[in-house]
N, C-alpha and C positions, 0 to 999 in steps of 0.2 A: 761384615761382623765375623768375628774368627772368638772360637769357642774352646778349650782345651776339657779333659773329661779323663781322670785314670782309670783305666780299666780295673791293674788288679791296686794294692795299696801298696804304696811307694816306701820301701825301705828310710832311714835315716839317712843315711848316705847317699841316697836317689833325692830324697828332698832338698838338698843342696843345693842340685842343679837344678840350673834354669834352662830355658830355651827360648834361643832368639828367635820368635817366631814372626817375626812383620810379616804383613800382605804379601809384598815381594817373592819374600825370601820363603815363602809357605808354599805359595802356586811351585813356585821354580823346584824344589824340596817332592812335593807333591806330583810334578810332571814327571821330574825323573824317576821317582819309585815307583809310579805305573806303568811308567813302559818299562821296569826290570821285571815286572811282575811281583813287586814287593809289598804294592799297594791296594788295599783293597776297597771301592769308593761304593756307600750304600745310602740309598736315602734314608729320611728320620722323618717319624710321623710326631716330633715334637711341637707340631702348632696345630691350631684346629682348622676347621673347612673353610675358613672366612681367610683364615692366612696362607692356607693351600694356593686360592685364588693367585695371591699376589708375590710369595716365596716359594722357595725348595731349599730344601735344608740335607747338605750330603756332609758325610762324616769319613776319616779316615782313621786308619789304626796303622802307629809307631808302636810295635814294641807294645809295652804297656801302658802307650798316651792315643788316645779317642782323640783327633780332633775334625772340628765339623766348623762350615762355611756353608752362610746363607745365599742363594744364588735369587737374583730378581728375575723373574718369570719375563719371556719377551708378550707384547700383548700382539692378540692374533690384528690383521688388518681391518677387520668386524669391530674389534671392540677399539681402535685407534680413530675412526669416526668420531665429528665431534659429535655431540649428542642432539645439536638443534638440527643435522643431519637425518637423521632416524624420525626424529620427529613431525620433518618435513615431509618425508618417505609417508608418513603415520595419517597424513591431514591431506589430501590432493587439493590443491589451489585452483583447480577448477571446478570440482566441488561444492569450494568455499565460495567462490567467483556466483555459481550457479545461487547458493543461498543468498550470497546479498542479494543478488539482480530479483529473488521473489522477494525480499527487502523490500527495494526500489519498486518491484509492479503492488505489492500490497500497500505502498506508500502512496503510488501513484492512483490505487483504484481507491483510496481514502478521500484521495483530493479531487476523483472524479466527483463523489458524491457531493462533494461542498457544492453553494447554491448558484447556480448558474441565471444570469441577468438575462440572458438571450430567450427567445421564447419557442418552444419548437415547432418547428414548421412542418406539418403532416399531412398530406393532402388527401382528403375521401373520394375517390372517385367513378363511387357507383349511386353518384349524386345526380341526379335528372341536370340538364342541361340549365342552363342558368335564361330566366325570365327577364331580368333587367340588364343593365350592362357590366360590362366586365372589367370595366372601369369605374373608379369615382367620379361622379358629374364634378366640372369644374368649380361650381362654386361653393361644393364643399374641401375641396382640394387647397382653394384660396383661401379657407379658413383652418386648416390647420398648417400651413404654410406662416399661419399667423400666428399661430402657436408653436411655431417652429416643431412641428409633429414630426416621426418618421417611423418607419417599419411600417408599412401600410400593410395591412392584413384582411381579404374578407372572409369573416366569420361565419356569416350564414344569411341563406336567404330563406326566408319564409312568409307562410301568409300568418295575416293576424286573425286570429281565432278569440271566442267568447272570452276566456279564461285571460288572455291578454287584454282586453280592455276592459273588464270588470273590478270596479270600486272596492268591492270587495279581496279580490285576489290582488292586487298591488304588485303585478312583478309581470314582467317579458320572460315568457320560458326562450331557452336554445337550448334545443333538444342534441342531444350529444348524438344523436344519426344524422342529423342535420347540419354538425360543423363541415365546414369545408375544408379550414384548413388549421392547424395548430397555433396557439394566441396567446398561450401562458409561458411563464417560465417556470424552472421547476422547482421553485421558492413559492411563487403564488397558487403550485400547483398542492404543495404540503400546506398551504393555510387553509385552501380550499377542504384538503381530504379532514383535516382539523376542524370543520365545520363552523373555520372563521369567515368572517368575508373582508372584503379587499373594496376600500373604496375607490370611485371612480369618475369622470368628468365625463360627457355626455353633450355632443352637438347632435342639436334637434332639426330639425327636415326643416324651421323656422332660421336657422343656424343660430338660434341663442342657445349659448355654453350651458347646462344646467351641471352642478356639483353636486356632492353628499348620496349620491346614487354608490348601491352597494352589488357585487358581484358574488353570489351567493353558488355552492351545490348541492341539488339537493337530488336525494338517494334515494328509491324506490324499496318494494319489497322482490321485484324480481329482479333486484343486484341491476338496474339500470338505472339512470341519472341526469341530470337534467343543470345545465347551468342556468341561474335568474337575475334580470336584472331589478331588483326591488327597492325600498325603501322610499325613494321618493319619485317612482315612477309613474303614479297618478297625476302628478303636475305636467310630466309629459305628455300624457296619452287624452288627459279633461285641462279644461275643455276644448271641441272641436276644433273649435275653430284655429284651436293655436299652430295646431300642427295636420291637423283635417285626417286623424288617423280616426278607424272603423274600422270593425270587423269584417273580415275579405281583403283588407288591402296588401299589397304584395310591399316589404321593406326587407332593405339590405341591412345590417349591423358588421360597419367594418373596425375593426382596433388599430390604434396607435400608439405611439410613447413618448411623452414629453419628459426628455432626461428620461428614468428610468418608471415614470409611472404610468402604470393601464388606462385607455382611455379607448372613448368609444363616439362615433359617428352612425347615426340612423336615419337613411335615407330613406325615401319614397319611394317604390318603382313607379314611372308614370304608365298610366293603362296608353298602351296602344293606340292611334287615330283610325 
């Protein structure tokens, strides 16, 4: 852009003339009367700070003609960076890397909590020595075989006491010091703390299946706990003869799972010869 500007006010005779001033012909005009020393070149603060940035504006003086030429600023190597540059600079990608991946482990510890089918297996072992055997006697083995059972699990060994055979009381305590080893999963273990209960199938020391028996917890005042097996567990235990169970007698309660549901096996220990 080429500017002309009179300094003083131009005669009649002065206005006549013109001047061929092109691009060209102005640089070339302008080089030579600087280096005769004829020329004198000064900046101009005719733009504001926002066009400082991006202009310079120098001016010469002919005689009684001002002219001036805007020069485009070169930009520093800083500001020729493209700008998603700087901004990459601004965000480190390992950083970012670092925040998904706790993304990904809060995602992951989300999905730990979902309910798990498996049951966990915990072993107590400042459990006295075991009274009967350490296996399942065969022919309660042949009947869940029959039932296509598996995870074979024993839950505890105990004697049976007053409060387990009694009409009134209706339930087999398993005293939670007494489990032996872990039986639930930890889906029936949130129904259990919900103070639902979980029904479940039942072979008897007679091996007849009994159903509609319910797996109950039940919670004490000194924060201890107790799992039961109730509901229809008087038909188990009366009468005698069905299953020849009495107070004193030594029974193992071991679990299994047909497809995904709880079930349970109660054997006899036999006494000793």
């Amino acid at each position: 852009m080429v500017c002309l500007q009179c300094a003083n006010p131009l005669s009649k005779g002065e206005r006549g003339m013109e001047l061929d001033l092109s691009s060209l012909h102005l640089l070339a005009d302008a080089a030579s009367l600087a280096s005769e020393g004829k020329l004198h070149l000064a900046p101009s603060s005719a733009f504001d700070r926002d066009d400082e940035k991006k202009f310079s504006v120098t001016t010469a003086t002919f005689g009684p003609t001002v002219v001036g030429w805007i020069v485009r600023k070169k930009r520093s190597p800083r500001a020729r960076r493209p700008a998603f540059q700087a901004h990459k600079l601004n965000s480190d990608p390992v950083v970012r890397n670092k925040k998904q991946s706790r993304a990904v482990d809060s995602t992951e510890t989300q999905e730990s909590v979902r309910v798990s089918k498996k049951p966990k297996k915990t072993q107590n072992t400042d459990l006295a020595a075991l009274t009967g055997p350490s296996e399942l006697p065969t022919k309660y083995m042949d009947k869940i075989r029959e039932m296509r059972g598996r995870d074979l699990t024993l839950v505890v060994e105990k004697t049976l006491t007053a409060t387990d055979m009694s009409r009134g009381q209706s339930r087999l305590s398993i005293p939670k010091k007494q489990i032996r080893e872990g039986f639930l999963s930890e889906e029936e273990i949130r129904i259990l703390y919900r103070k639902e209960g979980i029904k479940v199938s039942l072979i008897e020391p007679c091996l007849e299946v009994s159903h509609g028996l319910q797996l109950k917890k039940w919670n004490y005042m000194s924060k201890k706990f107790s799992y039961v097996l109730t509901e229809r567990w008087n038909a188990v235990a009366h009468p005698h003869e069905r299953n020849e169970l009495i107070k004193d007698v030594v029974i193992q309660l071991w679990s299994f799972r047909v497809d995904s549901s709880l079930c349970f096996c109660l054997a006899k220990v036999e006494a000793p010869v």
